[in-house]
C-alpha positions in Angstrom: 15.6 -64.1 190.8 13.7 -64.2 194.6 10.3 -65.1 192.7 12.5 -68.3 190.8 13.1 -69.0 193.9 9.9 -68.6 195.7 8.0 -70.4 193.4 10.6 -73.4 193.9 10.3 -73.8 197.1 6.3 -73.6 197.1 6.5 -76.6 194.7 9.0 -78.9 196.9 6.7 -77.6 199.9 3.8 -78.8 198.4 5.5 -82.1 196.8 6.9 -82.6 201.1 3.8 -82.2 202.2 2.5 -84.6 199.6 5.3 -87.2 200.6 4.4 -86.4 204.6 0.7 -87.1 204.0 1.4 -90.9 201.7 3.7 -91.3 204.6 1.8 -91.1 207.7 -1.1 -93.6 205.9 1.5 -96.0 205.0 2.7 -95.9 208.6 -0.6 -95.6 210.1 -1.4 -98.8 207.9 1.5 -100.7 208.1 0.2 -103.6 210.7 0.5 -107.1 210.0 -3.8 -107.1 210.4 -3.7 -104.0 208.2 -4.8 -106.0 205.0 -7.7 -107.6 206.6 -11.5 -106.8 206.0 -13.2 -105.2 208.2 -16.9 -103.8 209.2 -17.7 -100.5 209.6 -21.2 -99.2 211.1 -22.1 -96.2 210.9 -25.2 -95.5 213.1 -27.0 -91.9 213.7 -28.8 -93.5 217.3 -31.7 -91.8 218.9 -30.2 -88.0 218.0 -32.8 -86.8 215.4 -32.2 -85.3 212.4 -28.6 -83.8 213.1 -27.7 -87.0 213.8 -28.7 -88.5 210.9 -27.0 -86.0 208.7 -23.8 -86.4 210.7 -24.6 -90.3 210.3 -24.6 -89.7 206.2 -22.1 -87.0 206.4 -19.8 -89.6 208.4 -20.5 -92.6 205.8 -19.6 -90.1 202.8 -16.2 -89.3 204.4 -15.3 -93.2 204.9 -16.6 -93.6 201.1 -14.2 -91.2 199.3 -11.6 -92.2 201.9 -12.2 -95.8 200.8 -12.2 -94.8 196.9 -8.8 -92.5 197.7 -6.9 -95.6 198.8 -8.2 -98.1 196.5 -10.0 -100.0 199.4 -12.7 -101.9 198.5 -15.8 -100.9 200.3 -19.5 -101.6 199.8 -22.3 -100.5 202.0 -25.9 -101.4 202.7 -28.5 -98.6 202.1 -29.7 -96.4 205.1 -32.7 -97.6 206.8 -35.5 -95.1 206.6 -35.8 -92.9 209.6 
């Protein structure tokens, strides 16, 4: 009935949206330099303490994104501030 139906196209919607999401990184991703290293610094400046937690925050997000795409990544630890 209407919920068979409901519930069918909430699982394509989520398996497009899926698709969309792969799609979009592969084309985002898709240059002939794509494949290359490449250095990342991720620095919190002279902003304090919010900066610094943005700064860690920021390095987190690049980590899992890393992880999630099978990059390899490695990073050296903070410097104390």
């Amino acid at each position: 009935g209407d919920d068979d139906v409901a519930t069918l196209r909430n699982a394509v919607h989520a398996e497009l949206d899926a698709l969309a999401t792969r799609l979009d990184a592969l084309l985002l991703l898709g240059g002939a330099d794509d494949a290359r290293g490449a250095y990342v610094a991720v620095n919190a400046g002279s902003g304090g303490v919010d900066a610094m937690d943005w700064a860690a925050m920021l390095l987190r997000m690049y980590e899992r994104w890393a992880t999630a795409t099978a990059a390899a990544a490695r990073h050296r630890p903070p410097a104390a501030g």
